[in-house]
N, C-alpha and C positions, 0 to 999 in steps of 0.2 A: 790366855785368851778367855773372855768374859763366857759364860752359858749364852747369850743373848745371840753375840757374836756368830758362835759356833751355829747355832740356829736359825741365825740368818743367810750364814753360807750355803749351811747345805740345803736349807730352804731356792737360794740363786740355783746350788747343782741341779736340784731337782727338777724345776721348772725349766733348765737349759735344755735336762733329756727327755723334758715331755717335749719340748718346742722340736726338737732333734726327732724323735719320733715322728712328726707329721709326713702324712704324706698326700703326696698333690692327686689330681684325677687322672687316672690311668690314661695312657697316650691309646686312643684310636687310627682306625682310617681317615677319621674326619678330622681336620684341627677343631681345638675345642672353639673358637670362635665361630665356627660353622655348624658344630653342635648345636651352640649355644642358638641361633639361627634358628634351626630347627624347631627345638626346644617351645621357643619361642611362639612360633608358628601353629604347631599341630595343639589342635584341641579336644581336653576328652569330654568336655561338655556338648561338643556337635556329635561328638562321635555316639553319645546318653542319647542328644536328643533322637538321633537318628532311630536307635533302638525304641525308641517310646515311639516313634511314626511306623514301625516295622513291628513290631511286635510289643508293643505297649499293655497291647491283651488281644483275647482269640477274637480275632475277628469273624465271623459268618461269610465263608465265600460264595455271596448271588450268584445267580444263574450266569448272571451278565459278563462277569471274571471271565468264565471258561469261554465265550464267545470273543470275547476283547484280549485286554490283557489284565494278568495279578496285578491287584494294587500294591505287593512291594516292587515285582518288575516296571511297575507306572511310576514307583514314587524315585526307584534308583537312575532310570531315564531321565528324571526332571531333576536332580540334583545335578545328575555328572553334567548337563548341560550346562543348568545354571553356575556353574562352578569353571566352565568354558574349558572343558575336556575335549577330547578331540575321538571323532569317529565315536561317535554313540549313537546305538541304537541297541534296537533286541533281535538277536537270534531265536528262532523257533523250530520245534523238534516235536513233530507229529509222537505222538505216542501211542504204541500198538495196541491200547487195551483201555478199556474207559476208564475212570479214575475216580473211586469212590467219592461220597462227599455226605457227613451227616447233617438230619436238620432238625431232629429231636431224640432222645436217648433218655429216660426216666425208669428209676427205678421206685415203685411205692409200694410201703408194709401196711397189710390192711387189718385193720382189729374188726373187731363188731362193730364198734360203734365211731369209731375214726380211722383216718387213714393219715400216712406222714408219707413225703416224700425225702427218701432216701437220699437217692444224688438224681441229678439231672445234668445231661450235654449242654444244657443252656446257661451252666455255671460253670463246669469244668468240661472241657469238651474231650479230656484225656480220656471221662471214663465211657464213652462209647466207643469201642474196641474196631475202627477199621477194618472196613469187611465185612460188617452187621448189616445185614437186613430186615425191612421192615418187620414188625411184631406186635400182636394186642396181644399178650398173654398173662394170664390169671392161673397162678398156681400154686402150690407147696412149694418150698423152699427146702433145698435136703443137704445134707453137710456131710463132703466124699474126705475131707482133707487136702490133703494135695489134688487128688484128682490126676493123678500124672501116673497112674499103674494100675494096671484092671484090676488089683484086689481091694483097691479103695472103695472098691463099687460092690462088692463081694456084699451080701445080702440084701443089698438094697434097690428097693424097685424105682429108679430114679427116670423111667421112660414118662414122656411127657408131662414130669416135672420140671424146675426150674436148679441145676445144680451151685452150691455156694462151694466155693473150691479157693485154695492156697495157692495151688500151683501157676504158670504163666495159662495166662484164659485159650493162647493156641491152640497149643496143647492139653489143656481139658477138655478145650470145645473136642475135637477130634476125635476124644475116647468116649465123654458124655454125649455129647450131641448122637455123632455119626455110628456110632457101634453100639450105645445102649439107650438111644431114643430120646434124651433129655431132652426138653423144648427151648434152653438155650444156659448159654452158663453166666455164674456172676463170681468175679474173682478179685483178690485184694495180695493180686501179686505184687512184688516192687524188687524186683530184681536187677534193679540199674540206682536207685536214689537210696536214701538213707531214714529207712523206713524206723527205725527204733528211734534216732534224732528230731525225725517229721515224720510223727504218725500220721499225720492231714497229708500228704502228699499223695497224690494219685499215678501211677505210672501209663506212661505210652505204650502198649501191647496191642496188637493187630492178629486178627483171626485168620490170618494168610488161607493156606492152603490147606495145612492141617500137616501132619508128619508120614503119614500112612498112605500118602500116593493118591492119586485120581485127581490134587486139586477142583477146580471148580466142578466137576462132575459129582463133586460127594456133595451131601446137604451141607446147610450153610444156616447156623438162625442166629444169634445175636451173643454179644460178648459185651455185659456191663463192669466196670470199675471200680472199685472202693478203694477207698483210706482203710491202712491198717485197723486203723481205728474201729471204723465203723463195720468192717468183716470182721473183728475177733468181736464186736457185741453181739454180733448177729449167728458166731459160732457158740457162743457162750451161751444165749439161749437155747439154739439149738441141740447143743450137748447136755442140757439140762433137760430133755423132753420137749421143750414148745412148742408146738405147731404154726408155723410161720407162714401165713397166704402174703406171697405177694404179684405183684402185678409188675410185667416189662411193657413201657410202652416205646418202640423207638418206629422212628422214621427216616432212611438213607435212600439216594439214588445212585446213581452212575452217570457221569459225561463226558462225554468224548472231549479229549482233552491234548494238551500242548505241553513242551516243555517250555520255557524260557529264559533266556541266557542274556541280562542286560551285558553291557559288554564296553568299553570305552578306552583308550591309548593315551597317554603320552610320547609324544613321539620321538624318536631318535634325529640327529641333525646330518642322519647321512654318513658318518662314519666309518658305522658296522651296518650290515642289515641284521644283525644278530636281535632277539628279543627274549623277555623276561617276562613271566606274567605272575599276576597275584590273585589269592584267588578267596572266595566267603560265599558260602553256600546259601542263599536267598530259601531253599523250600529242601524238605527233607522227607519226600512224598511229597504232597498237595494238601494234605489234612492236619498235619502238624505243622504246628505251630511255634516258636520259642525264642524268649526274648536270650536267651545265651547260645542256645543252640541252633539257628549259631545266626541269629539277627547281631551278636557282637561280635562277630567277625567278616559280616559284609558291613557294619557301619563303620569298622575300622579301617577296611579295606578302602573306604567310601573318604575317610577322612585321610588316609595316606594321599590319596589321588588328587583330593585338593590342595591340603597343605603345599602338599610337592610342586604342583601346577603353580598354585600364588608365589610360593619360594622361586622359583623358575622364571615369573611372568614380572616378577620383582629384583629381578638380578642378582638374587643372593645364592643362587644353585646356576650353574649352567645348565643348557636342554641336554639331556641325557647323549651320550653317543649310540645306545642302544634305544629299540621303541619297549615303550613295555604296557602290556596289555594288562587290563583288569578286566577279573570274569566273575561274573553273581550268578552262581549256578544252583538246579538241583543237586542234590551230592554226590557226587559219582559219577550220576546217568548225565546228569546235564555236563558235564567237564568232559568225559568220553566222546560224548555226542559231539562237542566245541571240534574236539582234535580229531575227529573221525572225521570232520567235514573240510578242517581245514591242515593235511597234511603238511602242505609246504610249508606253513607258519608251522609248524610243529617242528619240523627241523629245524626250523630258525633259531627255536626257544632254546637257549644257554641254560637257563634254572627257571623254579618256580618257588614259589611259597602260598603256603594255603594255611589263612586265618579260621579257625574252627575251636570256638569257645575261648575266648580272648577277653582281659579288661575285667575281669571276675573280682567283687570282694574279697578277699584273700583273711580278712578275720573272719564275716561269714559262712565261707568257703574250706575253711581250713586250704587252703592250698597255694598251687604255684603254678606260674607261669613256666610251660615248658618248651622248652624248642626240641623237636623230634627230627633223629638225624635222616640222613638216606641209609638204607642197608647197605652192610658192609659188600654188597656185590654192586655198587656204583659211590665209592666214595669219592669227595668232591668238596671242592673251596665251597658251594653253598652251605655246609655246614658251617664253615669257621670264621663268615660274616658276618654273620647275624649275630653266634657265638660270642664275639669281640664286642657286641654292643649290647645284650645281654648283661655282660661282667661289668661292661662300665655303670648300666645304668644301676644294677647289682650293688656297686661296689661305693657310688656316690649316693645312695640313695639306703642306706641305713647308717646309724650309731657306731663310730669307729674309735675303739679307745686310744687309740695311738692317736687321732686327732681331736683328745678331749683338752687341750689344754687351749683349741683356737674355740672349740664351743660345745656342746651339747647337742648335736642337730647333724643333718645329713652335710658331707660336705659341696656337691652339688643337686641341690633338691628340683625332683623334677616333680609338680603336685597341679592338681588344675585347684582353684579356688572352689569347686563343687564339689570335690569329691574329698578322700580322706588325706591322714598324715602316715598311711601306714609305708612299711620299709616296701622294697622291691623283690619278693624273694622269686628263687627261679630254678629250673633243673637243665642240665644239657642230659639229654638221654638217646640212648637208642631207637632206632627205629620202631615205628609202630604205626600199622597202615588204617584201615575205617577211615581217611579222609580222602578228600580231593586230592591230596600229594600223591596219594596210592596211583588213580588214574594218567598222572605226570609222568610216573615213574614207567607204567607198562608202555610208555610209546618211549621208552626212553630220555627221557627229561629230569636232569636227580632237581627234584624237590624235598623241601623239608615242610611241617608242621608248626606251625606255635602252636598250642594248647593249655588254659588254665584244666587241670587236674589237680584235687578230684572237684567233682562241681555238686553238691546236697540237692539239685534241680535237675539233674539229666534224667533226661527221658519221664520227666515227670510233669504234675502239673503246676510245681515249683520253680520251674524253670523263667523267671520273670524278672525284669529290670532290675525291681529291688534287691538282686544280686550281685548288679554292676555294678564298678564304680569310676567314676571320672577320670580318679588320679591314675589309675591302671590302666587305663584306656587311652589315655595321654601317653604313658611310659610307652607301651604295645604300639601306638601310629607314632613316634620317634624312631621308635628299633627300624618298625618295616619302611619310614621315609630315609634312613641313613643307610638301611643292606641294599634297599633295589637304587638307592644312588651310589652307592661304593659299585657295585659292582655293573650297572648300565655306563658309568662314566669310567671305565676301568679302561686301560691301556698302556703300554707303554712304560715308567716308572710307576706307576697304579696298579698295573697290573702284576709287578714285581712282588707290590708291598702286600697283594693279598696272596700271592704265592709265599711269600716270607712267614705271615699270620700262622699259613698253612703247615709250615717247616715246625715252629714251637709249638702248637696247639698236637702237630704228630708225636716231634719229641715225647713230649707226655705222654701220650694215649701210648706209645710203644715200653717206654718206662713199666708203664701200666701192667703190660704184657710180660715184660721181663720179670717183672715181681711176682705175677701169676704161674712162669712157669718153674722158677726157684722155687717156689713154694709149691709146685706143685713136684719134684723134684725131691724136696727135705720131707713131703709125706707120702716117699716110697712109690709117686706113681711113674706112668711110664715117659721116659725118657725123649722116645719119639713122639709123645704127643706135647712136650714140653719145648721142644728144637720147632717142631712145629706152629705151634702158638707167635716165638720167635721170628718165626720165616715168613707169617702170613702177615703180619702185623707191617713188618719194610714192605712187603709185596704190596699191602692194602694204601699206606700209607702214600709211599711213591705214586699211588694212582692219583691221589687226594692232589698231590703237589703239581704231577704232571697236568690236573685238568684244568690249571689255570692258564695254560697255554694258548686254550681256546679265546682268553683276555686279550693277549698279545695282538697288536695290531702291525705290527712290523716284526721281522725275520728273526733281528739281534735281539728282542724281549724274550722272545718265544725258546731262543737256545738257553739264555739265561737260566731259564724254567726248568729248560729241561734240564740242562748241568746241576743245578741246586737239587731237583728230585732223585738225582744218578749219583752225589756224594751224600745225602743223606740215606740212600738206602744200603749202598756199598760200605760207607765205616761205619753207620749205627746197626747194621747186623752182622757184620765181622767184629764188632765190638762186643756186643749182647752175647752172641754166639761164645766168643770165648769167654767173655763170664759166666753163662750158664755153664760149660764143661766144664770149666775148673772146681766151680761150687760141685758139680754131679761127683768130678774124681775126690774131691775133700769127702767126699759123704760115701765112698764106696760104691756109686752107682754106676755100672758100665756104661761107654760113653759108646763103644759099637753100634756100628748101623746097622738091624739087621734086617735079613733079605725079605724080600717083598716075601707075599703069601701071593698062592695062586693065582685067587680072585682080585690082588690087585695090581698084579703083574698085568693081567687083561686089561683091567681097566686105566692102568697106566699109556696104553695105546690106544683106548679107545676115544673118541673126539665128539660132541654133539654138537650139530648143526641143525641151525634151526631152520624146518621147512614153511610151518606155518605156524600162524599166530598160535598163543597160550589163549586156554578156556578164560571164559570171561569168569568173574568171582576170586574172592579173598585165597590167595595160594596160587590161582592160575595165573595174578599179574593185574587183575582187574580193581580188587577190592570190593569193599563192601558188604562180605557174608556177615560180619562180626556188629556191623547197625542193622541187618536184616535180624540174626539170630537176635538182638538187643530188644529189638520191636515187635517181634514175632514170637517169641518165648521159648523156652527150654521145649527141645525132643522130650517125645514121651516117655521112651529111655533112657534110664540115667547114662550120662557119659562123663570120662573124666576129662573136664573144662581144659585144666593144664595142660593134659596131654592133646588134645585136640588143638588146641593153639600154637604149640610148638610142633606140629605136621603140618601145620596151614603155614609158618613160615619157615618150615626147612623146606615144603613144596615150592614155594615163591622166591628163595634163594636160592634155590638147586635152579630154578629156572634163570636167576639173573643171573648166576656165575657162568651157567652155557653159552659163552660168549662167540663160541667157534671156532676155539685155541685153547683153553683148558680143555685138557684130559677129564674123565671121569674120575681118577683119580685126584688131580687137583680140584676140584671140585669139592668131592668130599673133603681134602685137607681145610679150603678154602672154608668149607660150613661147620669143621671140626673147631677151629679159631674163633668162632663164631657164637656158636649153640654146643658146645663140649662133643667130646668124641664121639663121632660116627661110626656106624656098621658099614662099611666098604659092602659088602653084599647087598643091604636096602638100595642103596644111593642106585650101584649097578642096575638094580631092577627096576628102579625108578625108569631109569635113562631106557633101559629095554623098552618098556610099557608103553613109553612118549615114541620111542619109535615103529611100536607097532600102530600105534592111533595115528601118524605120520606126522608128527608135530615134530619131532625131530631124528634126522637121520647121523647114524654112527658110524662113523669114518675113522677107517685105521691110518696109524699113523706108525 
């Protein structure tokens, strides 16, 4: 046989096992011609422009705003109309305390014979620090450091000076201001953006209350902003000796003010009365402003609602069987507020999803699109819908060598003509509250999160369109018009196929589990926290499975559900279970159970029932603290961040797992699966403590 010959054949093998390696686009809930539908339809060019009419730049909120209505609550009323949405209008939510608003903030360095202005509110309005009050003041300029610990202050006469500080301006203000006289502080904190990457950037910090108690009873004088930049030149001279006069000029009022909640439906055809709501936070306070934070996640919101409606109005979707509600809310307070007024729609609600920082550059950004699950003390098919379209768009929308021999390119590219050609990258992750979903959650309701993370603009004065982009804005209102249609139009064989989703998407995640406690097993640790991990993972899962039950619109779906949740959790942890023993007796490790210990023999009987509602705030069910502390600044004492995060959410799953049927003991197992092994004695006191404030009462069993 000729060299040629030979050459030429395996030249044919070769190419037969690239062609052999292709592979097609992942099977969804939607067939792909109804993707493609979609696809089709949803634009992320409206969804840009949107953001350029919402936060294109800081706008100046007139007088006339707070008497009327916000211009983004006026401009999302006149869309959803125009766009022939149904039931729109605005909710309104008195607010118990007027609402700052500034209308000048300058900072100017004065020589002898010129003078320069620093920064001004009328360029960047980040760096007037919320909570500033009016101020002519002409002073020295003094450099404490951080400013965050009374010995930064330690020889220095800083009383009716002007303090230049590191630290967050709250927290300066508090100690400068109000304990050693300062006449106001100026700070070039950035403790949210990417201050070494973008030294121009100015951060969002708010002079709240101060840390040291009395709130507005203690004095109050102003907090200005710099760029890194411009605070280390201004430290640099002053650590050199220079004498620095400078001058604060600002001017803020206070108005009595409103919450407002645009608000608009698709509605259901009468099926279920069950509903779904989506959700993008229109105002994050009243004085911040930002074009990510999160003006791309109510345009996207904005642009699911039409797409979906023209899909709908055009016979390509059916009208949902479920209604499902769109909310443009303040963050937190305004979505609190929605469900606080309208209980019964609140039982209604089956899931939610809340768009907060969505549609991001993703080269500029370094980042990714994240879907943020529910806590594992409410799992739920809402994860594993969205999850499923996630992967597709994920999985058709980068460079796949297995399908290099059809082309060089995505194999179903989903791209707007405005925006870029970049891949779709994405995380499925755990829980993580600071949004809207947080407030779903304490009335009950498992929502989830998308979020682009990390974003080079949060909480800064970076935060601006030119950080969008099209193509990811397109991907982002595809995901959210195919989950709240999977799951609005769910019943019946529908409602199977997302319980099904739910069955493999478990698999895994228990798989997960089973590797984590073998290994945790082969490195000598303990055995019952390893069977554990095991038993909570079937226990968590089986929930996941059984809550699509609530899809079921007839008897025979609904048992289906359950049968399918009752043999995946009965063989897949009689299964796991005897593999971890056998691995523990290969390895020497006793397999014995052994006896409870005192304390959790008690709390093995003991039961928490919930009498009244959980504290409002981040850990009691509410959320929130974690954008308050973001905006408000670091306590004046140091604290360890991590560990203060991980008690704000074992508080907030100690409280969801108190379901009125776990023991205190499962409970604890329950958050040990969770966040690693717990102190059976904390969790206990826990549960005491809530009984003594009456929030829940302890019933033996």
């Amino acid at each position: 046989m000729s060299r040629a010959l030979v050459l030429s054949l395996l030249s044919l093998v070769s190419a037969g096992a690239l062609c052999a390696q292709d592979e097609p686009n992942p099977k969804t809930l939607i067939p792909q011609a109804t993707l493609e539908a979609i696809a089709n339809e949803v634009s992320g060019t409206l969804a840009f422009q949107h953001i350029l009419e919402l936060a294109g730049y800081e706008h100046d909120r007139l007088p006339e705003e707070y008497k009327t209505t916000y211009r983004e609550a006026a401009y999302i009323e006149k869309m959803a109309k125009q766009y022939n949405l149904e039931d729109v209008h605005i909710e309104r939510f008195k607010l118990p305390a007027k609402t700052w608003d500034g209308e000048k903030g300058e900072l100017w360095l004065l020589n002898k014979d010129s003078k320069r202005l620093v920064m001004s509110y009328r360029d960047v309005a980040a760096s007037l620090a919320p909570g500033s009050k009016s101020a002519d003041v002409t002073a020295e300029l003094v450099w404490v450091g951080k400013g965050l610990d009374k010995k930064d202050y330690a020889d220095k006469n800083v009383a009716g000076k002007i303090v230049l500080a590191s630290g967050a301006v709250g927290a300066v203000h508090n100690l400068a201001v109000r304990e050693f006289g300062a006449a106001g502080v100026v700070s070039f904190a950035n403790q949210t953006g990417k201050p070494v990457e973008h030294p121009d950037e100015v951060a969002w910090m708010n002079l709240g209350g101060g840390r040291g108690g009395g709130g507005a009873n203690q004095k109050t004088t102003f907090g200005i902003v710099l760029s890194q930049r411009l605070g280390l030149e201004l430290a640099e001279r002053l650590e050199q000796h220079e004498t620095l006069t400078v001058r604060a000029l600002v001017q803020a009022t206070e108005y009595d003010a409103e919450m407002q909640v645009p608000t608009c439906v698709i509605k259901g055809n009468g099926e279920s009365d069950q509903e779904i709501a989506m959700t993008g936070h229109l105002f994050e306070g009243i004085a911040k402003q930002g074009a990510l934070d999160d003006a791309s996640g109510s345009a996207t919101a904005l642009e699911v609602a039409r797409a979906w409606k023209k899909l709908i109005d055009d016979g390509v979707l059916p009208r949902p069987k479920r209604t499902v509600r769109f909310l443009w809310v303040p963050e937190i307070q305004g979505t609190t507020a929605y469900l606080d007024r309208y209980p019964e729609e609140t039982k209604r609600m089956v899931a939610a999803i809340s768009m907060d920082m969505v549609g991001e550059d993703v080269t500029k950004n370094h980042n990714s699109l994240h879907l943020m699950r529910t806590p594992y003390s409410l799992n739920h098919f809402v994860n594993e819908v969205p999850q499923q379209f996630f992967e597709y768009v994920g999985d058709t929308n980068r460079e796949k060598v297995q399908n290099r021999s059809v082309a060089y390119s995505f194999r179903y590219p989903i791209l707007d003509p405005q925006g870029t050609h970049d891949p779709f990258y994405f995380n499925i992750d755990k829980h993580y509250g600071s949004s809207d979903h947080s407030a779903f959650l304490r009335f009950g309701v498992p929502a989830v999160l998308f979020n682009n993370w990390p974003d080079v603009g949060y909480h800064t004065s970076e935060d601006r369109a030119y950080n969008a982009d099209p193509t990811q804005l397109k991907r982002v209102a595809l995901i959210g018009v195919a989950t709240l249609s999977s799951i609005a139009n769910a019943g019946g064989n529908s409602a199977l196929r997302i319980a099904e989703v739910t069955v493999g998407n478990a698999a895994a995640r228990a798989g997960v589990q089973l590797g984590l406690a073998l290994q945790m097993v082969g490195e000598g640790g303990s055995m019952a926290e390893a069977r554990n991990l095991v038993a909570q993972s079937y226990v968590r899962e089986a929930e996941a499975i059984r809550s699509a039950e609530i899809l079921a619109l007839d008897a025979g779906t609904k048992a289906k559900i359950t049968a399918l949740a009752k043999t995946f959790a009965e063989t897949g942890q009689s299964s796991d279970m005897a593999r971890l023993e056998a691995y523990a007796g290969a390895m020497g490790v006793s397999t014995a159970v052994p006896a409870l210990s005192e304390e959790a023999a008690r709390a093995a009987k003991l039961v928490p029932v919930r009498k009244k509602a959980a504290p409002s705030g981040f850990g009691g069910g509410g959320g929130g603290g974690a954008v308050a502390a973001a905006a408000g600044g670091a306590p004046a004492a140091p604290v360890d961040r991590a560990e203060a995060s991980r008690q704000q959410y074992n508080t907030m799953e100690m409280r969801g797992f108190a379901d009125g049927k776990r023991s205190v003991l499962d409970i604890r197992n329950a958050l040990s699966a969770e966040y690693g092994p717990q102190d059976i004695a904390k969790v206990l006191a826990f549960f005491e403590n809530t009984a003594k404030t009456g929030e829940f009462e302890l019933v033996s069993r």
